[in-house]
N, C-alpha and C positions, 0 to 999 in steps of 0.2 A: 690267660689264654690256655684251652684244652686240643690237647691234641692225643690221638690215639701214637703209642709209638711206631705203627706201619705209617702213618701219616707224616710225620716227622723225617723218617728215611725217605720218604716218598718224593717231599718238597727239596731236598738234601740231593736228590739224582738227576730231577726230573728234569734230561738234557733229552735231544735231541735220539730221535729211534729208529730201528731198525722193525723191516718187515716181514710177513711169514709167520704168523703165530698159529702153533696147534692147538688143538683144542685144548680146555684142561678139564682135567680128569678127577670130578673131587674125589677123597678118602671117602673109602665104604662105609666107614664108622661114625660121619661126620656129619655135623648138623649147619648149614646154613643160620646166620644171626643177621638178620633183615636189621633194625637197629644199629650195631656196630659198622654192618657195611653201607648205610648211609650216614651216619656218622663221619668215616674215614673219606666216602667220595665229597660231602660237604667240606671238610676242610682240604683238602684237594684242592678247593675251589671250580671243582666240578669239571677241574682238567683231565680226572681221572676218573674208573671207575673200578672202584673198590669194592670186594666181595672178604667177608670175615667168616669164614666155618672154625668149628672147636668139636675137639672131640676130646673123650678123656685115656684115650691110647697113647704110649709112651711115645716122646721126642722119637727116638731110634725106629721104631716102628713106621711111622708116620711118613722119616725123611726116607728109611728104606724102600718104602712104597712110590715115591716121587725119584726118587734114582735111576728106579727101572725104566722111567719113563721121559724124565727131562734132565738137560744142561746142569749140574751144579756150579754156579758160578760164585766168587767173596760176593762178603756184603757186609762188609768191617765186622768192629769190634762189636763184640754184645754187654749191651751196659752190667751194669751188677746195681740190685737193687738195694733197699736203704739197710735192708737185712743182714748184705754180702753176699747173696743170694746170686749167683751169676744167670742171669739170662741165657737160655740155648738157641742159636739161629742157625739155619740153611736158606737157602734164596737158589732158585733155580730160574733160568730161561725157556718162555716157551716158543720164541720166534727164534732168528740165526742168529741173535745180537752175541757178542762176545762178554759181554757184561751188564748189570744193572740200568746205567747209564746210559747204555746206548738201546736198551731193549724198549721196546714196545709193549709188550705183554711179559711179565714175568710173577713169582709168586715168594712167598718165605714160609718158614715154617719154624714155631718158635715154642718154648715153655720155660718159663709160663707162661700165662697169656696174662697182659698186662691192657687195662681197656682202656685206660687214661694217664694222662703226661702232665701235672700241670706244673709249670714253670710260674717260681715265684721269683724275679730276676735271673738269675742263670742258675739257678738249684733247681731240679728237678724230682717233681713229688709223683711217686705212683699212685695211681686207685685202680680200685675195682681187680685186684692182683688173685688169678685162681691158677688150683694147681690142675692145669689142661694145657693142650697142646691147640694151637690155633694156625691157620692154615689162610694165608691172604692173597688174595690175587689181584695182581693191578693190569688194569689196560689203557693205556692214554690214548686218550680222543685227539 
């Protein structure tokens, strides 16, 4: 079974939500991955719809830019890769929800970007691991 890891947190949240979403506002630097983002709204089960941009701008940067603009709200722990490598996450709200959870439209922001999950019973194998900053946006249907 393959899962993107925004899809994974995705299936992990996806409770009941809250209304009012602003617009979002992608990074200037950032490129939309048509691919990835059907990809993630497929495993979804098409509850959601997921959008994946990357761009090669630092973590810091990236979440700086979404600060100015939306909610930062937790969004647990970030795994560490098979390297030790710790994963970087922010997660922001773009409706009035108080947390992931309850949000309706929300987004993350990660590096690395990591495009694939697969679980071989409960080990978890990354693919497709680049060193960029990836930018996801979910809205539940």
């Amino acid at each position: 079974m393959q899962l993107t890891m925004m899809c994974a947190l995705i299936l992990a949240l996806a409770l009941p939500a809250a209304v009012g979403a602003q617009p979002f506002t992608p990074y200037p630097r950032s490129t939309l991955d048509p691919a990835a983002s059907d990809a993630a709204t497929t495993a979804s089960g098409r509850t959601m719809q997921v959008r994946v941009y990357t761009t090669g701008d630092p973590f810091e940067t990236v979440v700086a830019f979404y600060k100015s603009r939306y909610k930062e709200t937790a969004c647990g722990a970030a795994p560490k890769l098979p390297n030790g490598q710790r994963v970087r996450w922010a997660c922001f709200v773009l409706d009035e929800a108080e947390h992931l959870w309850t949000s309706k439209s929300w987004m993350k922001v990660q590096r690395p970007y990591v495009g694939q999950v697969t679980l071989k019973g409960a080990t978890p194998h990354f693919t497709d691991v680049r060193d960029a900053t990836v930018i996801e946006t979910v809205e539940k249907r």
